[in-house]
C-alpha positions, 0 to 999 in steps of 0.5 A: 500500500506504500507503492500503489503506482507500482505495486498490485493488491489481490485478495480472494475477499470483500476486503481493501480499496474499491473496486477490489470488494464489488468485484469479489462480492459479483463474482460470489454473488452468483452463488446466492443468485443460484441459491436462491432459485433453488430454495423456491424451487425446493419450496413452492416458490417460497424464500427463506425465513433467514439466511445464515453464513460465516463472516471473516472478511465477508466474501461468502456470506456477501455473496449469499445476501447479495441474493437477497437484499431487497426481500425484506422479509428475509432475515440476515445473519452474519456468524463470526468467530467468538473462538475461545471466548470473548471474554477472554481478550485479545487473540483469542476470538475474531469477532470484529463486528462485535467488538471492533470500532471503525480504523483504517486496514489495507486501503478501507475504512472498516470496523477493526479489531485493535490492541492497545496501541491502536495497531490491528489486534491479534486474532484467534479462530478455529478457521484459519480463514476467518482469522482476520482482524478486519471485515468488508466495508460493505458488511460494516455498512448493512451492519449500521443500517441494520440490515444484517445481524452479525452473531458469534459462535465459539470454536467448541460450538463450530467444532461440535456442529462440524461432527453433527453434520457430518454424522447426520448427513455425511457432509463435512463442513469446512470450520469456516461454514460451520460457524454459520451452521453452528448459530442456526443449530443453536437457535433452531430449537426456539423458532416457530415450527415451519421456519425456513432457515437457508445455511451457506456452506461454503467449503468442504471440510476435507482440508480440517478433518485431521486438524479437528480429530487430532486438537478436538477429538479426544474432547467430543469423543471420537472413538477409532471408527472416526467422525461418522461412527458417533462417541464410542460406546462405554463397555 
């Protein structure tokens, strides 16, 4: 950013100076677009009640609202990273739209996570691609018009929802999707019978699977069978 004649920023998220954020956000969008399509098609012509999805810098979840936000009705939600906590301070969760306040980082104006002396804060996430101190500008601003509700959820709830899935579905998320997955399971339980609920899941989980056995296996009882056989049984 000290060179800008001479030097060229490319990031595969909704982050840094125009246009390098509309540009990721159009190319993802076309997933919500699709996403869309098929939730009506799925539903009787019906939109979801809400839309959930991961938030680091923000390209999935921007990319997943995008489809819908002139519908109203539809409920968006953000889900970032609480990681070990956040009452435990920093580097311990990536929770920028929780916690952060508005600073400038890598060419955009955005609400940043800082330590003490003002610099960006160190960051802690069980998804290493939500590690991020930053977030899209787009996002902070559907944050400060409301359009869009950003919740956390901590690595032993994404952990947990992460082996859910793949026990039930036999999909295995990516830590990063699963965040989002991990707030709709926790509230499902108190919604309205029949609320329709739209989870971006955004990545495969191949590239986690023996990160999460070996950190997390132990304590969410993992037997020798693996993810998909359930806890082992007590003799």
């Amino acid at each position: 950013m000290s060179d800008p004649e001479n030097m060229f920023f490319a990031i595969g998220s909704v982050v840094g100076p125009h246009p390098f954020p509309m540009m990721v956000r159009d190319f993802q969008a076309i997933v919500g677009y699709e996403a869309k399509e098929q939730f009506k098609a799925l539903n009787d012509g019906k939109l979801p009640d809400m839309c959930l999805a991961c938030v680091g810098g923000g390209c999935n979840s921007l990319g997943l609202f995008t489809a819908f936000l002139d519908d109203e009705e539809v409920q968006l939600v953000g889900v970032e990273p609480a990681g070990r906590g956040l009452d435990k301070g920093e580097g311990n969760h990536s929770a920028t739209m929780t916690l952060g306040v508005p600073a400038v980082l890598h060419g955009m104006k955005c609400y940043t996570l800082l330590n003490d002396k003002g610099d960006p804060a160190a960051v802690h996430s069980c998804a290493s691609g939500l590690d991020y101190p930053g977030v899209g500008p787009q996002h902070c601003w559907m944050k400060d018009i409301g359009r869009v509700k950003y919740e956390t959820a901590t690595d032993d709830e994404v952990i947990s929802a992460f082996f859910e899935l793949s026990r039930m579905e036999g999909i295995i998320p990516a830590l990063e999707s699963a965040h989002g997955l991990a707030y709709a399971m926790k509230i499902a339980k108190d919604l309205p019978k029949g609320t329709k609920l739209l989870v971006n899941m955004s990545g495969r989980g191949d590239k986690d699977l023996d990160y999460v056995c070996d950190v997390y296996g132990e304590k969410f009882g993992i037997g020798k069978e693996g993810i998909f056989a359930g806890p082992p049984k007590n003799d």
